[in-house]
Backbone as a chain_set.jsonl record, in Angstrom:
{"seq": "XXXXXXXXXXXXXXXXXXXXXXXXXXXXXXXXXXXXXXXXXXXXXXXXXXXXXXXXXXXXXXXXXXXXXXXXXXXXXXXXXXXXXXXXXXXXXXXXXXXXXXXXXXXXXXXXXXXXX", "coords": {"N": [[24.008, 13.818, 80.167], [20.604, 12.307, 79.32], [19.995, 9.041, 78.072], [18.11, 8.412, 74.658], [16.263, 6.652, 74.751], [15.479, 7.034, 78.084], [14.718, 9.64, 77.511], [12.237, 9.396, 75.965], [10.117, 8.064, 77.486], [8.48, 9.622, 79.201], [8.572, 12.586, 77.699], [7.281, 15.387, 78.136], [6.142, 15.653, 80.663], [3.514, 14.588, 81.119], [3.219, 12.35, 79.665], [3.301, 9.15, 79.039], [5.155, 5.895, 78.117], [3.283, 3.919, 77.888], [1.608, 5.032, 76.227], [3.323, 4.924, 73.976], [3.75, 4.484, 70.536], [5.83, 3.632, 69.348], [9.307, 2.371, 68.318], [11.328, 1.626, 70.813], [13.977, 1.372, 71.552], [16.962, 2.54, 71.206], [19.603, 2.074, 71.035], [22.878, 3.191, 71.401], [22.188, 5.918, 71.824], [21.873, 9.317, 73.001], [20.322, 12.251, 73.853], [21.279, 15.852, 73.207], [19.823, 18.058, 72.908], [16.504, 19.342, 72.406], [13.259, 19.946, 70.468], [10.334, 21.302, 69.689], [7.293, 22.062, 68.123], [6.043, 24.349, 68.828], [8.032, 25.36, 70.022], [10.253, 28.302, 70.982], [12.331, 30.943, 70.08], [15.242, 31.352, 71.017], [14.875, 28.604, 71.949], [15.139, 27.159, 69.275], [17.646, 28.226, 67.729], [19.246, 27.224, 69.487], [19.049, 24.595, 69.139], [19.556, 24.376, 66.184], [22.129, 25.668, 66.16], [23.235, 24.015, 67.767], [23.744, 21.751, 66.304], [24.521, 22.463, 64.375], [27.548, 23.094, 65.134], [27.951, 20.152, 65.35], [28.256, 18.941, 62.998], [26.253, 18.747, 61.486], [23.856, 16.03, 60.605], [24.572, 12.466, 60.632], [26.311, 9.283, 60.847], [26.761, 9.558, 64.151], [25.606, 11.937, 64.951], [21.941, 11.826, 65.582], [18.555, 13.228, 64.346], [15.62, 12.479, 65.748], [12.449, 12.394, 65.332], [9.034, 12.829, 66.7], [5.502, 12.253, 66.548], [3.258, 14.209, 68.462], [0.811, 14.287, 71.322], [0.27, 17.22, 71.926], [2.021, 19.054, 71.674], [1.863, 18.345, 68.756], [4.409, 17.71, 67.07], [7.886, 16.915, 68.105], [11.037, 17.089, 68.416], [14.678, 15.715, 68.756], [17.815, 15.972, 69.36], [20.435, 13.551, 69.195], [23.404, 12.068, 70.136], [25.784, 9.516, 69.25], [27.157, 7.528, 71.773], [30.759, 7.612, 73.1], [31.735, 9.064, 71.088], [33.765, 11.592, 68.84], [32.022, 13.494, 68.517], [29.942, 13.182, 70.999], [31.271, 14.318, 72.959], [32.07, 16.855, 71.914], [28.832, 17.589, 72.641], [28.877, 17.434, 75.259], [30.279, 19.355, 75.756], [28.978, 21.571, 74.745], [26.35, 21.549, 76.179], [27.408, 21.907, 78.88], [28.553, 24.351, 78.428], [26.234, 25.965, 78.546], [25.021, 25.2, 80.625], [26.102, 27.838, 82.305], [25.677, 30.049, 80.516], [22.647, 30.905, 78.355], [22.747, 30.968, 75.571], [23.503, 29.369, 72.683], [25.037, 29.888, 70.375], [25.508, 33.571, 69.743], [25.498, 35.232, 67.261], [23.692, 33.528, 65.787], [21.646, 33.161, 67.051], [20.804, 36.268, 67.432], [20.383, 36.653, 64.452], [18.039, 34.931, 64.216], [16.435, 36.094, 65.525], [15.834, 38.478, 63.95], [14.903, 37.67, 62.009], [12.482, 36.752, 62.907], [11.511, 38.785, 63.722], [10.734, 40.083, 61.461], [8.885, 38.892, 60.114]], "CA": [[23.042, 13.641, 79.109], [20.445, 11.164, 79.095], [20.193, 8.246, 76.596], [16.979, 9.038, 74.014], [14.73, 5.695, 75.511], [14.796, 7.465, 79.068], [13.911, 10.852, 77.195], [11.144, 8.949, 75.354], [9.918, 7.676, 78.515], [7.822, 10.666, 79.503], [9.396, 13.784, 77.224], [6.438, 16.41, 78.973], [5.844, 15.437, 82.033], [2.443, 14.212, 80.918], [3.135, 11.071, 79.156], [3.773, 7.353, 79.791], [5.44, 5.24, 77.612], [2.336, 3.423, 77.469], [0.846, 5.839, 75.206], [3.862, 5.496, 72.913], [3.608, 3.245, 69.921], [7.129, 3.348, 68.167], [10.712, 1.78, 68.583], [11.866, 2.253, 72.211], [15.656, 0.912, 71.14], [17.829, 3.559, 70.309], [20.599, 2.15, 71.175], [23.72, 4.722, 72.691], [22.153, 7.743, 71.681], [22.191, 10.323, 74.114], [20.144, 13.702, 73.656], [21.923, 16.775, 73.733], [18.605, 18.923, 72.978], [14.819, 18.777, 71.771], [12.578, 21.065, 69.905], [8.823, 21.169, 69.491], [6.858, 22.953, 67.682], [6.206, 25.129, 69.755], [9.418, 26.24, 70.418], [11.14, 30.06, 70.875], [13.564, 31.619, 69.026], [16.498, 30.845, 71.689], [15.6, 27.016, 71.697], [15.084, 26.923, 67.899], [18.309, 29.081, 67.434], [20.301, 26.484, 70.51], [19.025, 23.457, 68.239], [20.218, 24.317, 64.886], [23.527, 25.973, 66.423], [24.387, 22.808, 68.238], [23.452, 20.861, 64.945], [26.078, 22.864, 63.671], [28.545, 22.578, 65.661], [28.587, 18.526, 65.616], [29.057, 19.002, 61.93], [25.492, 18.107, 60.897], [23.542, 15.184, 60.824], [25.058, 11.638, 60.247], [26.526, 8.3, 61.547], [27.011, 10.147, 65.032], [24.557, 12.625, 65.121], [21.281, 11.724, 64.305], [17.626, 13.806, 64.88], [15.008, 11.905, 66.27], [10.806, 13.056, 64.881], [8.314, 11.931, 67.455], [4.118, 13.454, 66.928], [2.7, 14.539, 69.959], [-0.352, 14.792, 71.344], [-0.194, 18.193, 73.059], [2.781, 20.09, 70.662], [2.265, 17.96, 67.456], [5.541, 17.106, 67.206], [8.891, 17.415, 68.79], [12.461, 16.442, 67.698], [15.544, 15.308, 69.784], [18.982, 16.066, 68.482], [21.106, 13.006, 69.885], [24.609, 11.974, 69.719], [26.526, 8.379, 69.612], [27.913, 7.913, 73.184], [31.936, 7.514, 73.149], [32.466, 9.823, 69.778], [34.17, 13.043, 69.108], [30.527, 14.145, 68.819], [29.458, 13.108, 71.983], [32.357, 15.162, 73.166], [31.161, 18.653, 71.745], [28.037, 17.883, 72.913], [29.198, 17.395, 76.42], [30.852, 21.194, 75.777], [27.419, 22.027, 74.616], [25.357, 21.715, 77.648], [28.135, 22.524, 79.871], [28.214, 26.239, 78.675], [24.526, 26.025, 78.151], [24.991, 25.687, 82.238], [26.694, 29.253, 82.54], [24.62, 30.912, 79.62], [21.678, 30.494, 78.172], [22.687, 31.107, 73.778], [25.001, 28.522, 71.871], [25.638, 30.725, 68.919], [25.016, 34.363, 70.007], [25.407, 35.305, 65.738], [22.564, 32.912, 65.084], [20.158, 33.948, 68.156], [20.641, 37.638, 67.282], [19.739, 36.822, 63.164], [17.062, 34.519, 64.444], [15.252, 37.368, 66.247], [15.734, 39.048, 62.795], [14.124, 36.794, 61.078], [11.344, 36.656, 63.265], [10.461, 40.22, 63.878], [10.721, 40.796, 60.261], [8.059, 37.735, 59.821]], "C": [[22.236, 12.375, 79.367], [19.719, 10.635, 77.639], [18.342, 8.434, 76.106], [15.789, 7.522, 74.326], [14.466, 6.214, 77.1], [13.884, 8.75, 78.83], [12.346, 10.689, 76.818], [10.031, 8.742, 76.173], [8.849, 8.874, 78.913], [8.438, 12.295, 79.058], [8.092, 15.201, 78.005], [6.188, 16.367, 79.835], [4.586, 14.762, 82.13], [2.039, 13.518, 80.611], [3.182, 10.095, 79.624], [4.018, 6.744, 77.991], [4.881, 4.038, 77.291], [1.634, 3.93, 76.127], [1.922, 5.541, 73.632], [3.953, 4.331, 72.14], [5.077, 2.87, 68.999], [8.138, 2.551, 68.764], [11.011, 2.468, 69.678], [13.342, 1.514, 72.359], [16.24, 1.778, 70.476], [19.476, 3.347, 70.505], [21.586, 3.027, 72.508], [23.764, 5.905, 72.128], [21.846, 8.421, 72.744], [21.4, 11.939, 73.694], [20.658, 14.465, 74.22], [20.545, 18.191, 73.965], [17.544, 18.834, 72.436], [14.241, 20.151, 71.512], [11.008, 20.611, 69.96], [8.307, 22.587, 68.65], [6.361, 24.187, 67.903], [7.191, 26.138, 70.293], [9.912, 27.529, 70.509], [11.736, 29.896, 70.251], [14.897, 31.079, 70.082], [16.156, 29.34, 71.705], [15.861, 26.667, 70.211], [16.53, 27.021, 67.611], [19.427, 27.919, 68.621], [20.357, 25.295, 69.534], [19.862, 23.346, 66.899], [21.416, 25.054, 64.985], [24.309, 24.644, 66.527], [24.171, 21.446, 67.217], [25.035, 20.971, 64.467], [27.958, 22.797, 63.906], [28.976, 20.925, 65.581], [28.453, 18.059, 64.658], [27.433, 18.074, 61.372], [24.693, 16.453, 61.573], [24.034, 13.884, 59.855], [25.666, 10.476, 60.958], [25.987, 8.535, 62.956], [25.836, 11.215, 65.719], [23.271, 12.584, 64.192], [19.154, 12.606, 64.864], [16.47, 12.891, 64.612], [13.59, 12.714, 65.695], [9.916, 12.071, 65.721], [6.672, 13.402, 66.947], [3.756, 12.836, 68.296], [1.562, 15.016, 70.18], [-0.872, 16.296, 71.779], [0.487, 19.186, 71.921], [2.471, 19.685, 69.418], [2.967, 17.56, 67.149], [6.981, 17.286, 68.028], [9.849, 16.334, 68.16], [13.595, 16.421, 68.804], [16.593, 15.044, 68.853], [19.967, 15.045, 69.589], [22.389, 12.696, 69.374], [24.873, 10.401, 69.96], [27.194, 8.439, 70.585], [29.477, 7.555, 72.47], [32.637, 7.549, 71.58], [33.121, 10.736, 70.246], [32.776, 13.83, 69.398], [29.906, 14.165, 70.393], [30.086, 14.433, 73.171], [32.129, 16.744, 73.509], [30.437, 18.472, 72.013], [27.705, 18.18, 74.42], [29.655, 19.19, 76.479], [29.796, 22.113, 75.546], [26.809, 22.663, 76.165], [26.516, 21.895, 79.051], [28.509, 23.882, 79.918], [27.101, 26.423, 78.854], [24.264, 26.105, 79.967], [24.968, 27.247, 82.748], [25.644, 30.102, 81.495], [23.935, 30.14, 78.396], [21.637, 29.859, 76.267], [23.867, 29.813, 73.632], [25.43, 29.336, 70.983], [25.091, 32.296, 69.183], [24.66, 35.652, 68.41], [24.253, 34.755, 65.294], [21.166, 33.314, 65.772], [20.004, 35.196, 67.946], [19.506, 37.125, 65.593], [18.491, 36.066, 63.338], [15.939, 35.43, 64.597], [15.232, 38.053, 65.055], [14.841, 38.788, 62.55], [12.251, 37.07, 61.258], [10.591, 37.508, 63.747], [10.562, 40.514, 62.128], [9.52, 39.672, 59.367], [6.506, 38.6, 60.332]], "O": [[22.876, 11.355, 79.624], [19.208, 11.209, 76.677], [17.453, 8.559, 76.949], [14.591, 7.581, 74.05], [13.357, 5.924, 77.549], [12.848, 9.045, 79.427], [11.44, 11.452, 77.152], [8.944, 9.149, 75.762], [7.885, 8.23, 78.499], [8.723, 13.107, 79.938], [8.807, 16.106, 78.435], [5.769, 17.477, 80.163], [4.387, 14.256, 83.235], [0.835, 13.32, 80.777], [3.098, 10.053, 80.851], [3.351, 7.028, 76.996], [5.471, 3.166, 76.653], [1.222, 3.231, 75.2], [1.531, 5.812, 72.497], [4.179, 3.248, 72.679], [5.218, 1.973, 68.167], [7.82, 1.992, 69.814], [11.013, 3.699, 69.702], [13.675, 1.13, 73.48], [16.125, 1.873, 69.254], [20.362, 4.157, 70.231], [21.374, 3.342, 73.679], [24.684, 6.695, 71.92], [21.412, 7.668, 73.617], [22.158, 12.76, 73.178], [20.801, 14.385, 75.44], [20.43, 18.986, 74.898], [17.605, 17.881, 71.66], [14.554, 21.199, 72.078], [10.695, 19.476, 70.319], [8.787, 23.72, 68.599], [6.316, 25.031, 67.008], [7.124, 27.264, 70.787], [9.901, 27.839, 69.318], [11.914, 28.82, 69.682], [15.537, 30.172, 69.55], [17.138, 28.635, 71.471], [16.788, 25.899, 69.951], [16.973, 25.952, 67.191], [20.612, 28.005, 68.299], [21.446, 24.929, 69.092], [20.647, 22.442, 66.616], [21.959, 25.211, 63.892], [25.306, 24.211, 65.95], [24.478, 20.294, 67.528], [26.033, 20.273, 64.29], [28.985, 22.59, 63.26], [30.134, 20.533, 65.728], [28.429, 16.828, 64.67], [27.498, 16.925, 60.937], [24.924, 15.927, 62.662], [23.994, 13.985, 58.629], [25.499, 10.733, 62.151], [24.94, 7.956, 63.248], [25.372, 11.145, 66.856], [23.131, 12.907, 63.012], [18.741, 12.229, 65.96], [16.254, 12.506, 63.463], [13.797, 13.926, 65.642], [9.948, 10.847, 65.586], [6.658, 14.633, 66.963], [3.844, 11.768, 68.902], [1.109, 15.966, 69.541], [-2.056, 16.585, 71.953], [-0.213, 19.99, 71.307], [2.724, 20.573, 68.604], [2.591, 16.523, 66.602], [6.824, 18.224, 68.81], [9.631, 15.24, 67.64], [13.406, 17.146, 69.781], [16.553, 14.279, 67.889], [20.282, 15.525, 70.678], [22.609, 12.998, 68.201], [24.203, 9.909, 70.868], [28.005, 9.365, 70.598], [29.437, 7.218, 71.287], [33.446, 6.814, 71.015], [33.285, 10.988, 71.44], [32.559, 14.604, 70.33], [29.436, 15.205, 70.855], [29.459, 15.177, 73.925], [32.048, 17.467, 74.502], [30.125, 19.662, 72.04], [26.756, 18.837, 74.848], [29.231, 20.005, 77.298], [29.712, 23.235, 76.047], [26.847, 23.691, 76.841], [26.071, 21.994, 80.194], [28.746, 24.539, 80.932], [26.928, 27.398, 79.586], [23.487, 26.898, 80.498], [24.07, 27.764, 83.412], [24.8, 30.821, 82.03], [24.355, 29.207, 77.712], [20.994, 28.937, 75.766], [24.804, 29.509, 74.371], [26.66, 29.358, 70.969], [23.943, 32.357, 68.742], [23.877, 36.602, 68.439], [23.662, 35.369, 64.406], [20.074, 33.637, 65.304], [18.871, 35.542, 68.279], [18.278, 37.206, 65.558], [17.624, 36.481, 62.569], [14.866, 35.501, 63.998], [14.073, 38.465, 65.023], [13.829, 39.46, 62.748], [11.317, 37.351, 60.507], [9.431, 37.371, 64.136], [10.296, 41.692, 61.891], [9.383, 39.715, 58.145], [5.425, 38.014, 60.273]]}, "num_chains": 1, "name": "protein.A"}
């Protein structure tokens, strides 16, 4: 995982951390995943799974709101390094290696949602 001031650092490939005007101290947070507005149904549906899994947002896990010039905005779900959280999030992106869904219950009702939209 890396920590959410290297993510910040150029999150599109298109940026510079010149451009960016906020707090570049986050401490030992660590992103496990990021959204934009933009987003699909499988990242939307990976984001608010692996929310769920690390029991919400709080001390430990906390979601990051950056606007953007290209998406509008984008969000970064990070964790406190050397928690239990950090932990599951490490279990996260290590299935997320092997297959693509975190919650294959929430990515199915997602697609619900959003053909019925």
């Amino acid at each position: 995982m890396k920590k959410l001031e290297e993510v910040i650092k150029n999150p599109s490939g298109f940026d510079s951390l010149a451009n960016y005007m906020g707090d570049t101290e986050f401490g030992d947070l660590y992103v496990v995943l990021t959204r934009s507005r933009d987003s699909g149904t499988l990242e939307e549906s990976n984001f608010r799974s692996a929310l769920q899994l690390l029991g919400d947002e709080g001390d430990n896990v906390v979601i990051h709101r950056f606007g953007h010039w290209a998406c509008g905005w984008w969000e970064a779900l990070t964790v406190r390094g050397g928690t239990k959280e950090y932990v599951i999030a490490e279990n996260i992106l290590k299935n997320l290696e092997t297959y693509p869904v975190v919650d294959e219950q929430d990515y199915s009702d997602l697609q619900c949602e959003r053909g019925e939209e």
